[in-house]
C-alpha atoms as an extended CHARMM CRD file, in Angstrom:
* protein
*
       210  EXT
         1         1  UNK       CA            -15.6690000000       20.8910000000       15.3730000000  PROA      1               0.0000000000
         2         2  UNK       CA            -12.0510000000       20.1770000000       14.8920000000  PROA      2               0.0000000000
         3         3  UNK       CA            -12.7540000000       16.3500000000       16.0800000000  PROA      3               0.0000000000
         4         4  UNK       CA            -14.8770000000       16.0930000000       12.9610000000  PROA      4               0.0000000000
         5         5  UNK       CA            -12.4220000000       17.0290000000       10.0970000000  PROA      5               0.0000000000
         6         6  UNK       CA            -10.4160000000       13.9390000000       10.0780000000  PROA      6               0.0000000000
         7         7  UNK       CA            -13.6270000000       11.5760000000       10.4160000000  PROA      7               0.0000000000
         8         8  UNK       CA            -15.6600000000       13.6040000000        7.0950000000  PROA      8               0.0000000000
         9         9  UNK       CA            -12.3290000000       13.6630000000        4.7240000000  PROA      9               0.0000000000
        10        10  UNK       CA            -12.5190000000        9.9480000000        6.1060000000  PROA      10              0.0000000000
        11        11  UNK       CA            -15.4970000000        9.6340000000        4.3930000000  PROA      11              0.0000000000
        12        12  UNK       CA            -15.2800000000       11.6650000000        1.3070000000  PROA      12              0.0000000000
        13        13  UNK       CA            -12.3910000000        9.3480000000        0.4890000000  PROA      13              0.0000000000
        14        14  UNK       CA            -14.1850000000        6.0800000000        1.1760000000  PROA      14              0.0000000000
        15        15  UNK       CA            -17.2940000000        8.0100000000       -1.2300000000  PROA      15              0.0000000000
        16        16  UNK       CA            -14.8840000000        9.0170000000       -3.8350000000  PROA      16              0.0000000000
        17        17  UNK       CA            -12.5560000000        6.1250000000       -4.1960000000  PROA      17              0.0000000000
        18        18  UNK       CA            -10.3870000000        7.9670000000       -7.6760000000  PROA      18              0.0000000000
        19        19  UNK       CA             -9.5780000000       10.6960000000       -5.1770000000  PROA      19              0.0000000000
        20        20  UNK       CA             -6.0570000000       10.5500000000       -4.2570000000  PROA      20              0.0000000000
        21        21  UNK       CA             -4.3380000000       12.3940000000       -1.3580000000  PROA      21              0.0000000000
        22        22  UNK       CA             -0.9240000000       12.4840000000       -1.4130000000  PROA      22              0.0000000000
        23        23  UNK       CA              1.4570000000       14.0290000000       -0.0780000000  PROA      23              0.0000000000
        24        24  UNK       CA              5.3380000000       13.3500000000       -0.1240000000  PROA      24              0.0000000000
        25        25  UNK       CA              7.8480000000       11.8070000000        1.9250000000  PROA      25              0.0000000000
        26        26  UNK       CA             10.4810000000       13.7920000000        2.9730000000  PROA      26              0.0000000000
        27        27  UNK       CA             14.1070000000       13.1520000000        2.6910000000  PROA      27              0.0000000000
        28        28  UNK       CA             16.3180000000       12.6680000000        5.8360000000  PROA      28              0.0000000000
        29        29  UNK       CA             19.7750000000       11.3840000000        5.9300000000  PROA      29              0.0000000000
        30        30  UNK       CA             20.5450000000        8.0780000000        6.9340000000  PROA      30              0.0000000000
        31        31  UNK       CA             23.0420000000        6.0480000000        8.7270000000  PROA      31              0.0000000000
        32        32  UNK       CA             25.3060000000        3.8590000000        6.3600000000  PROA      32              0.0000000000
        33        33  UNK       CA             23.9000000000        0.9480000000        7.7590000000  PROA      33              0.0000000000
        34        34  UNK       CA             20.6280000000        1.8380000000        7.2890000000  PROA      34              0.0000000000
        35        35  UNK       CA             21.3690000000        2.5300000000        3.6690000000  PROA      35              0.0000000000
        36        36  UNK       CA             22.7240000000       -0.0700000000        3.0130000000  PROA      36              0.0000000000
        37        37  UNK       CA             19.8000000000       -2.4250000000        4.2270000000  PROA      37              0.0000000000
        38        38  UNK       CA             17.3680000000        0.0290000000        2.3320000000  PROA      38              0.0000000000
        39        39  UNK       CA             19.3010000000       -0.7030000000       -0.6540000000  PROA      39              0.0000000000
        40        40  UNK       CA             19.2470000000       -4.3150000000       -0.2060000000  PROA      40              0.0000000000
        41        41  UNK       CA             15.2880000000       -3.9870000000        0.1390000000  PROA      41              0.0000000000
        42        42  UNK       CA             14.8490000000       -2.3560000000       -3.3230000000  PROA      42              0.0000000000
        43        43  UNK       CA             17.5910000000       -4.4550000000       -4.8900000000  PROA      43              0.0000000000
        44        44  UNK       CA             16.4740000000       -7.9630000000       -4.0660000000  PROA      44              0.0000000000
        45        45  UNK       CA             14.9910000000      -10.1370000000       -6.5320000000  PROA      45              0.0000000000
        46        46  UNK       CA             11.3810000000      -10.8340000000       -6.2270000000  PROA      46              0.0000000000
        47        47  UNK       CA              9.8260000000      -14.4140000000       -6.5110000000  PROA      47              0.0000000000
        48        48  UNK       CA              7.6500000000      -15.2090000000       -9.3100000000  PROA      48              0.0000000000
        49        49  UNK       CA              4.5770000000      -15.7660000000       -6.5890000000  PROA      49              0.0000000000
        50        50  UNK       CA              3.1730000000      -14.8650000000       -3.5940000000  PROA      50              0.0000000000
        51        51  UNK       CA              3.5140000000      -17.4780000000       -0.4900000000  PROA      51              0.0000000000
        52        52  UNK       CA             -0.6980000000      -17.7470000000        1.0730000000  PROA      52              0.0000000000
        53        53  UNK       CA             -0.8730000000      -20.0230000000        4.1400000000  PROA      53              0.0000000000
        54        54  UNK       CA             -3.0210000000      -22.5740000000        1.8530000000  PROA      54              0.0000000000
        55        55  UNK       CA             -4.2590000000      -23.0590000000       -2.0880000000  PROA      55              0.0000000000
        56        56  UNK       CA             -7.7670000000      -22.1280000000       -0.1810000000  PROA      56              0.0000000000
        57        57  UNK       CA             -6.9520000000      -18.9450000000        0.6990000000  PROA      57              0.0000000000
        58        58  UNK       CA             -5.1140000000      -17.6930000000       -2.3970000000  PROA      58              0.0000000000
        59        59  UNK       CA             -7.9460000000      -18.5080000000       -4.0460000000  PROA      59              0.0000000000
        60        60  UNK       CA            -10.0440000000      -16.9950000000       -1.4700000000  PROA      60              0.0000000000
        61        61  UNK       CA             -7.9820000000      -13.7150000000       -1.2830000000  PROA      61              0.0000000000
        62        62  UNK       CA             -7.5740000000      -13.3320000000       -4.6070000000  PROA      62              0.0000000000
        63        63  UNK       CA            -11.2510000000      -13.6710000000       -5.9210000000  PROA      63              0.0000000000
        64        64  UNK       CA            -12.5300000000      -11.2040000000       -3.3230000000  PROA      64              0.0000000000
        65        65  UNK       CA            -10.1720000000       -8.8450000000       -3.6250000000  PROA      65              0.0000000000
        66        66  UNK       CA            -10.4200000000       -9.3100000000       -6.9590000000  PROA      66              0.0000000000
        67        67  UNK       CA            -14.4090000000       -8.6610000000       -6.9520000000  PROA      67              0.0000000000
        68        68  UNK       CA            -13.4160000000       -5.5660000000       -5.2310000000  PROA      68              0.0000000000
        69        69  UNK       CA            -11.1420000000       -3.5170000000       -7.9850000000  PROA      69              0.0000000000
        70        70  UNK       CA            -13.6310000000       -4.5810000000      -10.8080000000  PROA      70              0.0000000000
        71        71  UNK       CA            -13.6990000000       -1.2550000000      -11.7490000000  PROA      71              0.0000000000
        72        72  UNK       CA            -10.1530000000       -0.2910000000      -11.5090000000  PROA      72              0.0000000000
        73        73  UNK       CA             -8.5270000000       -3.0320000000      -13.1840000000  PROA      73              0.0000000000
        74        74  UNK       CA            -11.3780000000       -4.2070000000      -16.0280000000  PROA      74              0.0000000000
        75        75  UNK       CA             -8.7950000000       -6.6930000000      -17.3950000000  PROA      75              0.0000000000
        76        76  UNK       CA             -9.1310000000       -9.8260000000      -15.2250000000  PROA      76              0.0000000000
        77        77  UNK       CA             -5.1540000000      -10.9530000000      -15.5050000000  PROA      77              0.0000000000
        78        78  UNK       CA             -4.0680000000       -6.9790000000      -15.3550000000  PROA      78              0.0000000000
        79        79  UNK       CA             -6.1360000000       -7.0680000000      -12.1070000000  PROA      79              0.0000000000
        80        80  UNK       CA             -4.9230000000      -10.1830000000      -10.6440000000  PROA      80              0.0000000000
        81        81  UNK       CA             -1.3780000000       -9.7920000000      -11.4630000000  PROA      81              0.0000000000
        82        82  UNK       CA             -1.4930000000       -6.4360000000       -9.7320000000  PROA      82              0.0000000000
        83        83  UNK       CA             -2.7080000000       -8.0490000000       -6.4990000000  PROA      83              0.0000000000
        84        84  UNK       CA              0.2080000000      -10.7150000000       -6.3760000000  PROA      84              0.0000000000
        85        85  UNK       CA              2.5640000000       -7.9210000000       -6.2320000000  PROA      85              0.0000000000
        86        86  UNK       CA              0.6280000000       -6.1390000000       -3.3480000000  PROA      86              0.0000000000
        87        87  UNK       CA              0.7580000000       -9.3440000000       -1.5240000000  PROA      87              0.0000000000
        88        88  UNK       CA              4.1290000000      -10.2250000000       -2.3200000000  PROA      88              0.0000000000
        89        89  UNK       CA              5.5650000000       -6.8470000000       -1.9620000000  PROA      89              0.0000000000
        90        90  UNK       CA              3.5230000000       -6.6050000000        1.6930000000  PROA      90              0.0000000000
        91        91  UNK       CA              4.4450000000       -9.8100000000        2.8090000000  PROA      91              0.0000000000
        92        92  UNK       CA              8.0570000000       -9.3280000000        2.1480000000  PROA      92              0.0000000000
        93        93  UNK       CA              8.3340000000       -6.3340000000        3.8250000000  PROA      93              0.0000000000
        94        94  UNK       CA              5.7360000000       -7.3630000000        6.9440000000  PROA      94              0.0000000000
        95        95  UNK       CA              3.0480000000       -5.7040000000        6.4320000000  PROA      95              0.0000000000
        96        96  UNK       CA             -0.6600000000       -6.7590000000        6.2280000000  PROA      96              0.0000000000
        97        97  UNK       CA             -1.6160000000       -6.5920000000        2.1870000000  PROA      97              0.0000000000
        98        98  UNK       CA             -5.3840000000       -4.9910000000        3.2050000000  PROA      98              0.0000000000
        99        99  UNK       CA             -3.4000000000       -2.3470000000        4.8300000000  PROA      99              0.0000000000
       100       100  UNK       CA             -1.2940000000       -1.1860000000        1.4940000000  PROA      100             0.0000000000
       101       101  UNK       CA             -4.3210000000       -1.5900000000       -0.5450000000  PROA      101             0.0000000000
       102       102  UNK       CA             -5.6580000000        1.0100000000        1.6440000000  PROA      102             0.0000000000
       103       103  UNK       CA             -2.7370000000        2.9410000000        1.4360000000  PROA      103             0.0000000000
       104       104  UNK       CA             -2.9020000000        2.5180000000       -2.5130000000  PROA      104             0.0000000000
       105       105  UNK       CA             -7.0740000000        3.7800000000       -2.3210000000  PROA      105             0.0000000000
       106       106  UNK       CA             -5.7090000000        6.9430000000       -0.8010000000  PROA      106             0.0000000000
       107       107  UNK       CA             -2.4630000000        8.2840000000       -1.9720000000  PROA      107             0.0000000000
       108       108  UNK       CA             -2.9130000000        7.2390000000       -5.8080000000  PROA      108             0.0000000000
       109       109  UNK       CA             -6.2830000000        5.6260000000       -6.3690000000  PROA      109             0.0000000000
       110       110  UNK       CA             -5.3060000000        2.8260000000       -7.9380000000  PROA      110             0.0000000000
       111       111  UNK       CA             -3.3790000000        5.0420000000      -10.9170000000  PROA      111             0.0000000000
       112       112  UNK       CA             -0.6230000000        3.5050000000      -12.4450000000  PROA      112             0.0000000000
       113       113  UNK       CA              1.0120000000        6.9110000000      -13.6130000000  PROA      113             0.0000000000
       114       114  UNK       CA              0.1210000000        9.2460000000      -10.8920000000  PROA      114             0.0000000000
       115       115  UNK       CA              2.0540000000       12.2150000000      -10.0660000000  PROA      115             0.0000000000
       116       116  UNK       CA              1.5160000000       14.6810000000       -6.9980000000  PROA      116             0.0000000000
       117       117  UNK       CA              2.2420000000       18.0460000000       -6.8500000000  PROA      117             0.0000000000
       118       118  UNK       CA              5.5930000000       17.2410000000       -4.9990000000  PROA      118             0.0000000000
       119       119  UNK       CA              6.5650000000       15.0480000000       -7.6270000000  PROA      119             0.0000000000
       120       120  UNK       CA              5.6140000000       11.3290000000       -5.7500000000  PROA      120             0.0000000000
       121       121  UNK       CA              4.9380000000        8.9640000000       -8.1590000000  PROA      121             0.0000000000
       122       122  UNK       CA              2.8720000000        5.4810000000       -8.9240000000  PROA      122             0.0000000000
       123       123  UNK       CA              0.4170000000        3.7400000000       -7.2470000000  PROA      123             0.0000000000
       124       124  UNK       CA              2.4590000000        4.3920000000       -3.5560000000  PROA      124             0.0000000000
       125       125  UNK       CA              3.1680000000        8.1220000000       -4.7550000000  PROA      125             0.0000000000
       126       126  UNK       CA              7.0420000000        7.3530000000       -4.2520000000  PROA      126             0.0000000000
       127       127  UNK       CA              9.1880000000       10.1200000000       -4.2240000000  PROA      127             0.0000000000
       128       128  UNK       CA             11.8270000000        9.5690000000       -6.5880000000  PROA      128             0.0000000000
       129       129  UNK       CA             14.8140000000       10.9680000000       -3.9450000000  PROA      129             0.0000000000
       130       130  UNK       CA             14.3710000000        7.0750000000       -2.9930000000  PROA      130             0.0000000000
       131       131  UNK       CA             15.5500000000        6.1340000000       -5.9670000000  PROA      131             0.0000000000
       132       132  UNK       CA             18.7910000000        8.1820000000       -5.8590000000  PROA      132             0.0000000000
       133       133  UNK       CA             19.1660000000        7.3760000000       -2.3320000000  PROA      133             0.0000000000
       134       134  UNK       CA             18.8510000000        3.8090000000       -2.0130000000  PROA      134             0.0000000000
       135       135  UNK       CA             17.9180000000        2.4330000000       -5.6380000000  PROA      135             0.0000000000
       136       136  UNK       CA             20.0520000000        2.8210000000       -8.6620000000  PROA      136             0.0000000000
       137       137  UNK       CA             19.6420000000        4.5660000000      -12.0400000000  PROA      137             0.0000000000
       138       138  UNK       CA             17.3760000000        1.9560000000      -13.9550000000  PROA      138             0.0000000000
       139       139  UNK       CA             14.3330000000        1.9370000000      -11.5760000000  PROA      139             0.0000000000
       140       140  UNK       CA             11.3680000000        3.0840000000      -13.0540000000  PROA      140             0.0000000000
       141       141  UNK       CA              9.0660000000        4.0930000000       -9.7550000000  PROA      141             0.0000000000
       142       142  UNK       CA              6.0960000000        3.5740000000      -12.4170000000  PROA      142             0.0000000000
       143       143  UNK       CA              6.8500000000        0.2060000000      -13.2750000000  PROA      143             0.0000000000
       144       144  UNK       CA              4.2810000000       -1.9800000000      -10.8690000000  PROA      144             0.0000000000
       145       145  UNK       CA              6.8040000000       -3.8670000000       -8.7000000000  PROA      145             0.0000000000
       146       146  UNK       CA              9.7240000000       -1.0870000000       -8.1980000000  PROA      146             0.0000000000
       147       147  UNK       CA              6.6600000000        1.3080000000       -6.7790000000  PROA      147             0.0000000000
       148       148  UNK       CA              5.3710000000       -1.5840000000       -4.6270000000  PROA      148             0.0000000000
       149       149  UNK       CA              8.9410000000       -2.7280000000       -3.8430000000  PROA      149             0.0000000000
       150       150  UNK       CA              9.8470000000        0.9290000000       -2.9330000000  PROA      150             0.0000000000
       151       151  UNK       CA              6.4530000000        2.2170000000       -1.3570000000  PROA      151             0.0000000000
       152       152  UNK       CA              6.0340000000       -1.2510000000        1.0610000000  PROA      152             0.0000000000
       153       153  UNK       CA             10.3370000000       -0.8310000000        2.0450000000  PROA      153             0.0000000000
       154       154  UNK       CA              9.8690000000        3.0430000000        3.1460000000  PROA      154             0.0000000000
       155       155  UNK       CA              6.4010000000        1.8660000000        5.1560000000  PROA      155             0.0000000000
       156       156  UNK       CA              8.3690000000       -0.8970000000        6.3050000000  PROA      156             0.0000000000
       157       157  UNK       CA             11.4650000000        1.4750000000        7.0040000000  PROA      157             0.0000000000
       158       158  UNK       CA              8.7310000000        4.1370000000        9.0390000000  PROA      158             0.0000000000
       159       159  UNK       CA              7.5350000000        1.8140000000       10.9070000000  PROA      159             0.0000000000
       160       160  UNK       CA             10.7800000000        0.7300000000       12.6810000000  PROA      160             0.0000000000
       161       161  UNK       CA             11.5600000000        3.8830000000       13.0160000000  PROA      161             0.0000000000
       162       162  UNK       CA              8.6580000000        5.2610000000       14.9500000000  PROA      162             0.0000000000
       163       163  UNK       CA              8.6760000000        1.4130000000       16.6310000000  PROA      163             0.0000000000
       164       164  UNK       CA              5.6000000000       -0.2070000000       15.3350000000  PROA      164             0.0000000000
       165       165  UNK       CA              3.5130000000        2.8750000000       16.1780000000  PROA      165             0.0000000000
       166       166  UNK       CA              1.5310000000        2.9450000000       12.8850000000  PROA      166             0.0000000000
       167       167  UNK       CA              0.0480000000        6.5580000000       13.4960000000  PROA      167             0.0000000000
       168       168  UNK       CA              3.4710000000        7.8770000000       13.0300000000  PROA      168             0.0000000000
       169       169  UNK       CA              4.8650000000        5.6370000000       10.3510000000  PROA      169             0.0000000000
       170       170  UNK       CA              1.4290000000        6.7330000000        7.9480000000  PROA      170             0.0000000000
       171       171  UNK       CA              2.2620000000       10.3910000000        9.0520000000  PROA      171             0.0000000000
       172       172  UNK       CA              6.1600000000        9.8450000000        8.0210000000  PROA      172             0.0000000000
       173       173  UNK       CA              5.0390000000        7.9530000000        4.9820000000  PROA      173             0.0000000000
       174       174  UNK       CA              2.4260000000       11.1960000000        3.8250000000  PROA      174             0.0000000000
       175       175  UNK       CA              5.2850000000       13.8710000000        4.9360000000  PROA      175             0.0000000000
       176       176  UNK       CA              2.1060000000       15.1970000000        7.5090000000  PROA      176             0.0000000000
       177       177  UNK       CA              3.4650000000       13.8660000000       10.6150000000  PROA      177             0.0000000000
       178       178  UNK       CA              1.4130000000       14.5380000000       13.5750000000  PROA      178             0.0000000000
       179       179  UNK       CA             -1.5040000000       15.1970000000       11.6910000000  PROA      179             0.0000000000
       180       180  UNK       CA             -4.3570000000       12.8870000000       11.8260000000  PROA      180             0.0000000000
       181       181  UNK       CA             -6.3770000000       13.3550000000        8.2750000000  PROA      181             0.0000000000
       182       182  UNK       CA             -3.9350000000       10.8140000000        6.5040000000  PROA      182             0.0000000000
       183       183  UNK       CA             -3.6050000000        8.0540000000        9.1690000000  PROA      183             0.0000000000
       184       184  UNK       CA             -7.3800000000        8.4580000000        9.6860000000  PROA      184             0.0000000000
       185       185  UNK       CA             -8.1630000000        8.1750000000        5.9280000000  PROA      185             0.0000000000
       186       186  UNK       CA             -5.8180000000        5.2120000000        5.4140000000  PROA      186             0.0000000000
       187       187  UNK       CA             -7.1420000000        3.2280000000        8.5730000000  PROA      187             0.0000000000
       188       188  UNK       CA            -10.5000000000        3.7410000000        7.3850000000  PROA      188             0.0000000000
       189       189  UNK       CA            -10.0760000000        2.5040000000        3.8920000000  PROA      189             0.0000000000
       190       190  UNK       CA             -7.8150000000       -0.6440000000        5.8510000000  PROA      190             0.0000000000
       191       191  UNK       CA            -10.7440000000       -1.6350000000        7.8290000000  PROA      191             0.0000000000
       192       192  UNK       CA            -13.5950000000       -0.2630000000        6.1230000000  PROA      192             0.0000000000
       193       193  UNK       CA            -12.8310000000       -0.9920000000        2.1700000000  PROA      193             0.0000000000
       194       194  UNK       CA            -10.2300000000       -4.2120000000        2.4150000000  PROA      194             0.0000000000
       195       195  UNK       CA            -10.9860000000       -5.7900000000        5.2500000000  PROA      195             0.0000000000
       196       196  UNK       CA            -10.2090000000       -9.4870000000        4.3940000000  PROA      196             0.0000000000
       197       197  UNK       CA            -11.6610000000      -12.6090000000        6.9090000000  PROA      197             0.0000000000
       198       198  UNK       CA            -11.1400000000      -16.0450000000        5.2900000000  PROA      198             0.0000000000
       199       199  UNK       CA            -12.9810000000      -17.1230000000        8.2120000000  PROA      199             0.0000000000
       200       200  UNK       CA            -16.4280000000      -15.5080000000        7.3640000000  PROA      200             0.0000000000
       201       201  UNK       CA            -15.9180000000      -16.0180000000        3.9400000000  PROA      201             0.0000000000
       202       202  UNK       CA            -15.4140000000      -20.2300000000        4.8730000000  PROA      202             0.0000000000
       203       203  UNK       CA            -19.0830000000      -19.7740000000        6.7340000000  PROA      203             0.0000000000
       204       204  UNK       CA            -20.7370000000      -17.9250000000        3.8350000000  PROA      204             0.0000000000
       205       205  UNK       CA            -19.2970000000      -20.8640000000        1.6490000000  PROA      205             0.0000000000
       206       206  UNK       CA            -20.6940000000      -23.5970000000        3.7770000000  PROA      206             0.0000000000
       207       207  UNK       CA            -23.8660000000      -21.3620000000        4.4400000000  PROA      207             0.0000000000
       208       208  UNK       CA            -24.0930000000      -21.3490000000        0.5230000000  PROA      208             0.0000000000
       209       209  UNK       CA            -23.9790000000      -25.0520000000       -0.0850000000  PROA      209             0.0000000000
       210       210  UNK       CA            -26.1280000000      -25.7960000000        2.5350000000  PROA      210             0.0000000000
């Protein structure tokens, strides 16, 4: 019975995409060095665009993904200018953009101004210790690109510290380490809401004009 739990809140979150589990990252001290790079993260400027592999994928990536937040984003430049941050923000810090949509889906659902219980706020449900601990004064975690700057860094910073082992870095990034409900829900959202093949989508365009 226990085996089922993480698979159903799996798909109660995939049925219900406004629901929004969060949970909050917990603070840990951290070398100087570390620190220091973490700072460097947040602090760097951003570039005005995204870097795709091609003009044919942007356009790709952006109009499906685009198709697919419709309803979250009505306004067609809010919508588009949110996902050239994710992809920015993901590809800066090495991480696949599908995945922190997924992410997004279930710690905020897509809400600009959320707030959890613990206080985590924004789209990434950033807890604002970051701020104090590696950000400065002036950074607003519900401005679009501070949360995504923040929220990708600590995924980014999780994930070297558990060694690429995603499992881990998900649990680190929800505060439920060792527990599978989060990683589970945020895979399955990944693969199951954003998965992304410019590939396919190439065939379906040929199969369309043929």
């Amino acid at each position: 019975m226990n085996r089922l739990v993480p698979l159903l809140l799996s798909l109660v979150a995939l049925a219900l995409p406004g629901l929004a589990l969060a949970g909050a990252q917990r603070q840990e001290a951290l070398a100087a060095s570390v620190q220091a790079a973490l700072h460097g993260a947040v602090s760097d400027s951003a570039a005005p665009e995204p870097i795709f592999p091609s003009p044919t994928e942007k356009a790709r990536w952006l109009g499906e993904m685009s198709q697919r937040l419709i309803k979250r984003f009505p306004a067609p430049q809010e919508r588009i200018d949110f996902l050239k941050t994710v992809y920015y923000e993901a590809q800066r810090a090495g991480l696949d953009p599908q995945l922190v949509l997924g992410l997004i889906q279930v710690e905020s659902g897509f809400k600009k101004y959320a707030v959890s219980g613990a206080g985590a706020r924004g789209y990434m449900q950033v807890m604002p210790f970051w701020v104090r601990q590696i950000g400065s004064p002036d950074q607003n975690l519900f401005h679009i690109r501070t949360n995504l700057r923040f929220g990708c860094t600590i995924l980014r910073h999780y994930l070297n510290i558990e060694h690429g082992d995603l499992y881990r870095a998900l649990g680190r990034y929800n505060g439920s380490l060792g527990r599978p409900e989060y990683p589970n829900m945020v895979r399955a959202a990944w693969e199951k809401q954003w998965s992304f093949s410019p590939i396919k989508l190439a065939q379906q365009g040929e199969t369309a004009r043929n």
